[in-house]
N, C-alpha and C positions, 0 to 999 in steps of 0.2 A: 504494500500500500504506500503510498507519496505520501512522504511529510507534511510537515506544517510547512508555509509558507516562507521563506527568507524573512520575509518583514515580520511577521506575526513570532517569526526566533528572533529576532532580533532582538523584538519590544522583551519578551522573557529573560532574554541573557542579560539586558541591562536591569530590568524587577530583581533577578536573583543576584546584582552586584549594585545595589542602593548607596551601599555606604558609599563607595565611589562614586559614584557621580553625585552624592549630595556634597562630595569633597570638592567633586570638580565645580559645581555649581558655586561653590562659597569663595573659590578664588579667585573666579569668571566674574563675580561682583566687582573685583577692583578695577574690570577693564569698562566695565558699568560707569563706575567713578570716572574713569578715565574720558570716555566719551559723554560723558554729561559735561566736563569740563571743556571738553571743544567749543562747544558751541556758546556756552552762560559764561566762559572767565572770560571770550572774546567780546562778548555784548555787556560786560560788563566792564572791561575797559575802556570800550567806544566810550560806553555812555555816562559812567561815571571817573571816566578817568580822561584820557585826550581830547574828548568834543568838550569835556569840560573845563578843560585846562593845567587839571593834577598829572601828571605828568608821572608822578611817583603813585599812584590810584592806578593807574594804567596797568604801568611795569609790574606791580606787585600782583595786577589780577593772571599777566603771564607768566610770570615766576609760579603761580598755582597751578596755570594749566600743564606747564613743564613741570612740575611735581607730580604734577598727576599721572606724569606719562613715565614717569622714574617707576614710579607705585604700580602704575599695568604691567610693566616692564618685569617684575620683580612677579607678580601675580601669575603672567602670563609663563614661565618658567617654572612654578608648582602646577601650571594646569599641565604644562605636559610629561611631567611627573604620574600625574594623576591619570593620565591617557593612557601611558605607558602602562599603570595597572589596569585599565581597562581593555587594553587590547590584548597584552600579552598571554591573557589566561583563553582570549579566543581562539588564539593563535595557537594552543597549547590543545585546544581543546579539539579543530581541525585534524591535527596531526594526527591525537590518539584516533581518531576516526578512519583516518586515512588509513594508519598503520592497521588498523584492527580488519579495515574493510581489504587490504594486501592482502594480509597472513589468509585470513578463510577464505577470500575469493580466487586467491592466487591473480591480485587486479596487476597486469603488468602495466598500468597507468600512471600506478602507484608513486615511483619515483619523480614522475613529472608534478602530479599534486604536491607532493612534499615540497619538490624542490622551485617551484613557481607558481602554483595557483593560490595554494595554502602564505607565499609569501603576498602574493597582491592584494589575498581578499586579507590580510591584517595591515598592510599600508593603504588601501581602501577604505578603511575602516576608521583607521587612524585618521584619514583628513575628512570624512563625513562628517565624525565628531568636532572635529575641530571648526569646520565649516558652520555645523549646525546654531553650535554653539556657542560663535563668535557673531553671528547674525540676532542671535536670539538675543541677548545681553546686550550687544552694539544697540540693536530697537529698540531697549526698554528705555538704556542711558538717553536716546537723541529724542524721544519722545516724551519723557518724563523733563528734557532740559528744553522741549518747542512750549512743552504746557508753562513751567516756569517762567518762559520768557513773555509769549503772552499766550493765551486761548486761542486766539484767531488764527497765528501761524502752526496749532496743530490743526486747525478746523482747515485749513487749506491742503497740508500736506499728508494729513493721516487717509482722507478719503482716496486718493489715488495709490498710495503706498497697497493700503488693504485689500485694493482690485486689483495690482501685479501680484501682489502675494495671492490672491484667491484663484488667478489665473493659470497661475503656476500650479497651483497642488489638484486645479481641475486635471491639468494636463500630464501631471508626475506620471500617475501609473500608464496610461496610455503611451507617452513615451518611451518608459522602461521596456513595456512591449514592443516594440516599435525599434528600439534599441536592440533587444537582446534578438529580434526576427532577424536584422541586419548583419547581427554578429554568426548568427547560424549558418546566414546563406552564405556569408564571405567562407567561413570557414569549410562549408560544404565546396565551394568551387575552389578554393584553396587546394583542397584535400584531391578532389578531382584533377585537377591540373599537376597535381606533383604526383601521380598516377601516368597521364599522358604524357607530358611534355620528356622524360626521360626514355619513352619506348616512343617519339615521334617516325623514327625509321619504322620502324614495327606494326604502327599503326597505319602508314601508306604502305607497305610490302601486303597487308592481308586485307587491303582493300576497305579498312575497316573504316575510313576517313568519314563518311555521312553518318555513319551512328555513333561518331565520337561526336564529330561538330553539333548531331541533335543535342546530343548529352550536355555536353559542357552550354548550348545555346539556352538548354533549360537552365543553366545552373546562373548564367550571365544572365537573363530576364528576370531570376527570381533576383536576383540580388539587385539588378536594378529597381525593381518595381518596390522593395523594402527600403531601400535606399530613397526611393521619390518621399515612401508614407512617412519617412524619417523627418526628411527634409520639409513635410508641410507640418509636422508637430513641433521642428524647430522654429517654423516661423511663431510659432503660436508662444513660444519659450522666449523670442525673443520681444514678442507684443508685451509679455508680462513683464520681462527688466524694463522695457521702454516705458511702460505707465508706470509699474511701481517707482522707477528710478530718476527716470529722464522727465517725466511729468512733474512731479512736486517741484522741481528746479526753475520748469519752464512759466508756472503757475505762481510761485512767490514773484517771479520776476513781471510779469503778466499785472500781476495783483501788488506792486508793491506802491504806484502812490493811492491805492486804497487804502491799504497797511497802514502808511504812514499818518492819511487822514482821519481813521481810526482809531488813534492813538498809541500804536505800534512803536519804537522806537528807533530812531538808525542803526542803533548795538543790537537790536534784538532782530533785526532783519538780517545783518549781516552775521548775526550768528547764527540765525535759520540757514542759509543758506550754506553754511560751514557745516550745520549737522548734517544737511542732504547730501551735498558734494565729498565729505571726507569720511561719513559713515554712515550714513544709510545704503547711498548709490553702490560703493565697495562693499558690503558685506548681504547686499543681495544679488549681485553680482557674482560674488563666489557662493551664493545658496542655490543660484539658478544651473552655473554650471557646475556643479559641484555634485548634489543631488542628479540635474540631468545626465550625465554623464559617467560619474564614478557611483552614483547608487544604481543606475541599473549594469553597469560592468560587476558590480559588487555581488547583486543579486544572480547573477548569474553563473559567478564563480560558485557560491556556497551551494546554487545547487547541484553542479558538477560534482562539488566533493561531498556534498551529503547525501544524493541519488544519484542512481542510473537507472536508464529505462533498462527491462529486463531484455528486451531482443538485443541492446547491444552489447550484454553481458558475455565475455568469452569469442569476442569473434576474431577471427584469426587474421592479420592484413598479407594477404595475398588475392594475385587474381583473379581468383573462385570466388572473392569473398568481398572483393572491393568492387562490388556497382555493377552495373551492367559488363558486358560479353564485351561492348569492344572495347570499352576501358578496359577490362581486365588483360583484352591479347595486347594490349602498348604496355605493359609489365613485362611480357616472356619477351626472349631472344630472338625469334623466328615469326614468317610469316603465314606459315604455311598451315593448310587443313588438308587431310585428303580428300580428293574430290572427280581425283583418275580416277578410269577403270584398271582391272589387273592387266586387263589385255595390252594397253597401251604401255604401261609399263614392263613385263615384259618384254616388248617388242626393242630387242637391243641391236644396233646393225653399228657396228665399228666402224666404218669408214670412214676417212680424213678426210673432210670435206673444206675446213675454214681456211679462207683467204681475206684479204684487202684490197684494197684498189690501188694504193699507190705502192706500199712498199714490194709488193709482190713484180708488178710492172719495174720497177726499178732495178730490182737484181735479175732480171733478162727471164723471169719463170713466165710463160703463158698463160694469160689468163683459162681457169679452168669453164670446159666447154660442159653445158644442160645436160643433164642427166636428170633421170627418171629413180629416183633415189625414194626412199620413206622419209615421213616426214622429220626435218631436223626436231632435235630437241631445244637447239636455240636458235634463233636467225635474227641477224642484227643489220638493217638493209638501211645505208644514206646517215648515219646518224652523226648527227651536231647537235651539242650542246654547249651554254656559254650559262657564266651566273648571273647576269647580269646583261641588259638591250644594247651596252658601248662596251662590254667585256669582249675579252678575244674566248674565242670559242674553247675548252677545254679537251672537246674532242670534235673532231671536223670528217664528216663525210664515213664515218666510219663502218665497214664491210665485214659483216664475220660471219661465218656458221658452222657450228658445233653440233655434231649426230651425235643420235642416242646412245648412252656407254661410252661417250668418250672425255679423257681428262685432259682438262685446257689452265696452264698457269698461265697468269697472265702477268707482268712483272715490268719494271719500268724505274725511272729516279722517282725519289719521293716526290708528292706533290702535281703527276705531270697526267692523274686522271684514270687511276686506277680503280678508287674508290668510288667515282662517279661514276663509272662503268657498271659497280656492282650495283648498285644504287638505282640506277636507271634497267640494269636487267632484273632487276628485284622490284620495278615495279614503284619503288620511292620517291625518285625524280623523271618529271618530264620532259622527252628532249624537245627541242626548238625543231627541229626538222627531221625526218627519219620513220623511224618504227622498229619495235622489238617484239618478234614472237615468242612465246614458248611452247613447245608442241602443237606449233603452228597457228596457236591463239595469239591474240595481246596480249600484252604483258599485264595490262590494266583492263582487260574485260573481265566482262562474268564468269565465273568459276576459277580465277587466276589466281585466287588463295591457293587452291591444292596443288599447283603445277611446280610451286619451287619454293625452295624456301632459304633464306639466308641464314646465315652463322655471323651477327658483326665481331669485331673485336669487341664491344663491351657487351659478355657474356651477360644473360638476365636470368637471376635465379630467383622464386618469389619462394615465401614463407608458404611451408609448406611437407609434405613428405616426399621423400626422396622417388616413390613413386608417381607420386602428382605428377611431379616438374619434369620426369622423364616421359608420362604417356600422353601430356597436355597438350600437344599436336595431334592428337589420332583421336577421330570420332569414335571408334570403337573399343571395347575392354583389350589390352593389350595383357598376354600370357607375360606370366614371372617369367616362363624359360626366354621366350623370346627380350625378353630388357635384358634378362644377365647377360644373352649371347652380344646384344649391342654393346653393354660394356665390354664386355670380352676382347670384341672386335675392335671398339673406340679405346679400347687402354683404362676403362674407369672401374675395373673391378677392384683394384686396391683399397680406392677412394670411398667404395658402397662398400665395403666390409670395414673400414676404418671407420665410416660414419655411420654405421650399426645397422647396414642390410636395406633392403628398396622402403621398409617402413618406418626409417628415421627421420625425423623432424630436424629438417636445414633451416637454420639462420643464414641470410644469405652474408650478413654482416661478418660473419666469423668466420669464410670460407675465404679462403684467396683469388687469387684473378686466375692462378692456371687450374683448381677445383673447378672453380665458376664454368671455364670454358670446357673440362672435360666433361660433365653437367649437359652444357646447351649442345657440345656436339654428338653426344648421348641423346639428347632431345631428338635432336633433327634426323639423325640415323634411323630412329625410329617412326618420322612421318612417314607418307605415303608419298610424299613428292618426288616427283622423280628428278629436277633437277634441283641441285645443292649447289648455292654460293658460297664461300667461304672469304670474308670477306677479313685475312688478317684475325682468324679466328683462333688461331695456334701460336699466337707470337707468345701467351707467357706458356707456352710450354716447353720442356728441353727438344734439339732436334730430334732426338728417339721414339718420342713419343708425340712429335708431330708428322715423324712418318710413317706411323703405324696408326694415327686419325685419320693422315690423306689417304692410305691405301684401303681403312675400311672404306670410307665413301666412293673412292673408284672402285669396290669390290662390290657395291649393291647392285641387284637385278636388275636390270634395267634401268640404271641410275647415271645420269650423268653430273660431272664435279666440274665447277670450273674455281678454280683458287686466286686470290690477290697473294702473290705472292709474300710470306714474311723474309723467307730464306731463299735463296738463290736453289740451294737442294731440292725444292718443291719444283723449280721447273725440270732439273734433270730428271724426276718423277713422274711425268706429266705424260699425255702421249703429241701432244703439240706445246707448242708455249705465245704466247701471246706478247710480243715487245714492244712499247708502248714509246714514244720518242715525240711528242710534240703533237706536229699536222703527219707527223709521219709514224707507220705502224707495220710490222712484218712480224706473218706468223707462219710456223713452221715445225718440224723434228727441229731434237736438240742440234743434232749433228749439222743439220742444215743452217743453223740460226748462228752456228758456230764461224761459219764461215762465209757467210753473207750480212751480220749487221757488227758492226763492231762496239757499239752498245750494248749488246750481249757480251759481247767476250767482254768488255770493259765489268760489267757485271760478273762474268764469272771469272773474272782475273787475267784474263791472258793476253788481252790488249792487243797491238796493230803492230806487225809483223812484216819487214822490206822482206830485202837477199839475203842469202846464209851467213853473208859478214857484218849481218847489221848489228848495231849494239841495240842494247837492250834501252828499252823507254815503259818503264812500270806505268801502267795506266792508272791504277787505281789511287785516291790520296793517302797517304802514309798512317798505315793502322799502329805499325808496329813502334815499341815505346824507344827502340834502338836505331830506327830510322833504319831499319831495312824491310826488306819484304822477299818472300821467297820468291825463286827464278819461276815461273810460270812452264817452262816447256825445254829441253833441250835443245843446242843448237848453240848458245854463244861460247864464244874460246876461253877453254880453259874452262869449262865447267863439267860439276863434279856432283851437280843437284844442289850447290850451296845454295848464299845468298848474295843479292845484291846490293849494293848499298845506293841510297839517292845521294851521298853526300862525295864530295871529290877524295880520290884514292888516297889521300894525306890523311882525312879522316876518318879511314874505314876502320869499323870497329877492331879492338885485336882480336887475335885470336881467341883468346880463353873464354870472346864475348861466344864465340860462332856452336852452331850444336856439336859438332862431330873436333872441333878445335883444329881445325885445320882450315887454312885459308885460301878461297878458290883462289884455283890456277896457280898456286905455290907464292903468290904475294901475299 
């Protein structure tokens, strides 16, 4: 059953701590004193001291009211003494709640309450009090010194004071409502957005992009439309300081050679106008925003830590659990659903099919002539893409196609558009001119979910079991035997018997990035898709166990792999490799790429090659911390398989630097 009300505990928590606040009440009087003195010691020196001529009558009525601010001064320093007892035992009292509601419910909230909500609702709390209380007393002091000065100037300024104050308490609760609806919805699209925006690849790769943008567009109207009801209760907050405040100023001034003709006095007018300006106007000013603002923030905290509603008791934050379907697929790794048939997949026909248009032309190969072929698994026809309407194109014109079963690295300097590749054949990004098929679809039509699915390097692992996160790509119940074989195949059975078998419960926080990624490419193994991106999916893994991830994926039935390369090794793996140079592109066997682009061999070390007596010119920039690098290939004089040095023969390393300690060619 739901508690009592915030307010309604409130009013009791202070009932069962009276003595205190009848403490604080008694030393809140001398700020009483104090604001009674604003207004009467100043119209008391006008009129019986400087308009009169006593000069020492004056000075002596403000020597009182500077006593009297000594004396608040002094007052005001035991009231928050007094605060201090009043809050600290709420403060005290939160915690035990918190703590006790941990322990039994097992709340993993728990620590956030303790550590900030339980801190705001006791400095909430603190300046409510202070607020409340410093208004209440400040009123009593400036009206009790309007009556003393004459009748007429409370008859002026009590009636509109009392209609911003009645305006305001019409309007309290309703805004608090109004408040706390706005703080829900921000938090709810909050919560949604840090959902999405971390899987946004993920979320275009599986097509999911119209039922995200519904989601989050419900989530941006609600929060607007609370946000408007907000802002028309604020006008209503600000109607109340304006008459309570801004009114009685406007209305002595309005009414003041009335006043005067009524026998009012110029001391007692200009000390009217001192109590509105220096204390009234401020200290309903901080009642207005004070209550508006930190008491419904207030109310809201205490009910977080004193209730929960029961459906969100124990829910778990992952994908299954966090909101709709296509929120939850921008949490995983991948984009894929199965949505092939078996037959298609199956159907594997090896043939090297992929070319380009220019770099193939360039190194004298003929373009390859129509054939009557089954359908490619990838086909990449005319494609340009740029980031930008004045950007230079990232990839221009570009020609590929990759048949079914076959392995395609693709590899390149960083930066020069490899990722955008994977990006745009995953269906992510769209290019400016062109078209990409997969299994002879678009890459962004209907059913494109199930045809491929990417691997990025920022592996997604959601909270969850160790079997969720592996079968969470497959519409259908997936057999224990068949995920351990996928481990098996993908290298991750170490990792599921470390982390206590397919029904352990992953934090994905406490797993590292090469976990994470043995995980998601365990995931993807296990869709129905037949073609697999890998999109720099292996990079935290050691080489050994990234070449036993790529050979599962070039080992599934009917499956084709195309890799962003991490390691240079992935393309000697590959059955074509994909090299990637600017506006210009050539693909090819290893062997062939060997000796037709010299950006490959600059890649894989072997650099650009005259006559048998040419010296050596290391291509690559210097890794090694001795400033040499091994000789690449036999051939130059006097070598023995040493090294070479980039530095002149005077400063070649010694000997005893070199592996074998002997120094090529006997220098």
């Amino acid at each position: 059953m739901r508690p009592t009300s915030p307010y309604r505990r409130g009013v009791l928590f202070l009932r069962r701590r009276w003595p205190v606040v009848v403490r604080l009440a008694i030393w809140s009087v001398l700020e009483t004193g104090q604001t009674f003195l604003t207004g009467y010691a100043l119209a008391r020196a006008l009129d019986d001291g400087f308009l009169d001529g006593r000069e020492s009558v004056g000075l002596a009525w403000l020597g009182a009211a500077a006593l009297g601010v000594l004396v608040a001064a002094y007052g005001t320093g035991q009231v928050y003494r007094a605060v201090a007892d009043l809050v600290e035992p709420l403060r005290d009292s939160l915690v035990r709640q918190v703590v006790g509601r941990g322990l039994r419910d097992a709340d993993g909230a728990a620590v956030s309450r303790l550590t900030q909500q339980v801190e705001i609702a006791r400095d909430t709390f603190a300046g409510l009090v202070m607020v409340s209380r410093s208004f209440i007393f400040t009123s009593v002091g400036a009206l009790v010194g309007l009556f003393s000065l004459d009748p007429l100037l409370l008859l002026v300024v009590a009636p509109p004071l009392l209609a911003g104050i009645g305006l305001f308490v019409v309007s309290l609760r309703p805004l608090a409502r109004r408040q706390e609806d706005f703080l829900v919805a921000d938090e709810r699209l909050a919560g949604q957005l840090g959902i999405v925006c971390p899987g946004l690849r993920d979320v275009a790769a599986a097509g999911a992009e119209p039922g995200v943008a519904e989601d989050l567009d419900r989530g941006v109207a609600q929060e607007y439309s609370t946000a408007a009801a907000l802002a028309r209760w604020g006008v209503l907050r600000t109607a109340a300081l304006a008459t309570g405040g801004q009114l009685p100023l406007v209305l002595l001034l309005a009414t003041g050679p009335w006043l005067l003709d009524n026998g009012v006095s110029p001391g007692a007018l200009v000390g009217a106008l001192a109590y509105v300006t220096q204390a009234l106007l401020p200290a309903l000013h901080n009642l207005v925003n004070g209550l508006g603002a930190s008491g419904s923030r207030l109310a809201i905290v205490l009910r977080r830590l004193t209730w929960d509603p029961p459906q969100e008791a124990g829910t778990v934050s992952g994908p299954k659990e966090a909101g709709t379907d296509a929120a939850a697929r921008a949490e995983t790794d991948t984009a894929a659903r199965a949505e092939t048939d078996a037959a298609a997949r199956a159907d594997t026909d090896t043939a090297v099919r992929a070319d380009t248009d220019a770099g193939a032309r360039e190194a004298g190969s003929p373009a390859p002539a129509p054939t009557l072929a089954p359908t490619p698994a990838l086909q990449v026809s005319s494609l340009t893409f740029a980031y930008g309407p004045h950007a230079e194109p990232v990839l221009r014109d570009l020609r590929l196609t990759v048949d079914r079963g076959e392995h395609l690295a693709v590899v390149g300097p960083s930066g020069i558009g490899k990722s955008t590749l994977a990006g745009i054949i995953a269906g992510l990004l769209e290019p400016d001119a062109g078209e990409v098929r997969v299994d002879g679809m678009p890459v962004r039509g209907e059913g494109s979910v199930g045809r491929r699915v990417l691997i990025p390097q920022e592996a997604y692992v959601f909270t969850g079991t160790l079997r969720d996160n592996l079968s969470y790509l497959r519409t259908d119940p997936v057999p224990e035997q068949e995920m351990l074989a996928a481990a098996e195949a993908v290298g991750m059975t170490a990792l599921a018997e470390r982390l206590g078998g397919l029904g352990a419960e992953l934090v994905p926080s406490e797993l590292s990035a090469g976990e994470r990624q043995l995980i998601a490419l365990t995931r993807a193994h296990l869709s129905s898709a037949p073609l697999a991106v890998l999109d720099e999916a292996t990079c935290h893994l050691d080489p050994v166990a990234e070449s036993r991830a790529e050979r599962a994926f070039a080992g599934r039935p009917g499956g084709t792999l195309v890799v962003i390369a991490h390691r240079i090794s992935s393309a000697r793996r590959a059955d074509r490799v994909l090299v990637m140079d600017g506006a210009h592109a050539l693909c090819g066997r290893h062997d062939e790429l060997m000796e037709l682009s010299s950006l490959y061999r600059d890649l894989n070390g072997a650099g650009d090659w005259g006559e048998a007596d040419a010296v050596s010119h290391p291509p690559l920039a210097l890794r090694d911390p001795y400033r040499v690098d091994p000789v690449p290939r036999p051939g130059l004089p006097g070598d023995r398989g040493h090294v070479v040095a980039h530095r002149t023969v005077g400063q070649m390393e010694a000997v005893r630097d070199l592996g074998d300690r002997r120094a090529p060619g006997g220098k």
